[in-house]
N, C-alpha and C positions, 0 to 999 in steps of 0.2 A: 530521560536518564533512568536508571533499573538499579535497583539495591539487588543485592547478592540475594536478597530471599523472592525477587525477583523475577522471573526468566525475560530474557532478551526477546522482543516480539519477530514473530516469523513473517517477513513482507512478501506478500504475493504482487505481481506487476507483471504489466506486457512487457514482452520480447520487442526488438527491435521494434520499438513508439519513436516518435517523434522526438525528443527529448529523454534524457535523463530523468528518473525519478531518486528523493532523497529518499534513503533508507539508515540513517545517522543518527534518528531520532528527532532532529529538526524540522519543521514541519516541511510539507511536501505541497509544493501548489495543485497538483492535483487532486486535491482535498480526497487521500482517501476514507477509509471507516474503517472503525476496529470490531472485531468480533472475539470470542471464547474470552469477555474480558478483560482485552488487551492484549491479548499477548498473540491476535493476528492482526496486521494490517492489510484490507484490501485496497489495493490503488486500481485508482481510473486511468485508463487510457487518455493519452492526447490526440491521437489520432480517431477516436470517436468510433470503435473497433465493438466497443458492447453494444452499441444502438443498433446489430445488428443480428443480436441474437434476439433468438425467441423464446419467451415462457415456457 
């Protein structure tokens, strides 16, 4: 939840995955991580699509 003084967190996620991810503020099983804060979410893939990038 976000008070007014707040900003609403901006979710980054795969396109067409496997599943739906929550972006409602309830947690999201695909445990992602927040960065600048909080006020980004990055989500994981279900389809296991970052294991194949490279450094």
């Amino acid at each position: 939840m976000t008070t007014a003084d707040q900003p609403r967190p901006i979710h980054v996620y795969p396109v067409n995955d496997l599943r739906e991810h929550v972006t409602n503020g309830d947690p999201c099983p695909c445990l992602p991580r927040t960065e600048q804060d909080g006020t980004v979410v990055i989500h994981n893939s279900y389809d296991g699509r970052e294991a194949k990038d490279t450094p």
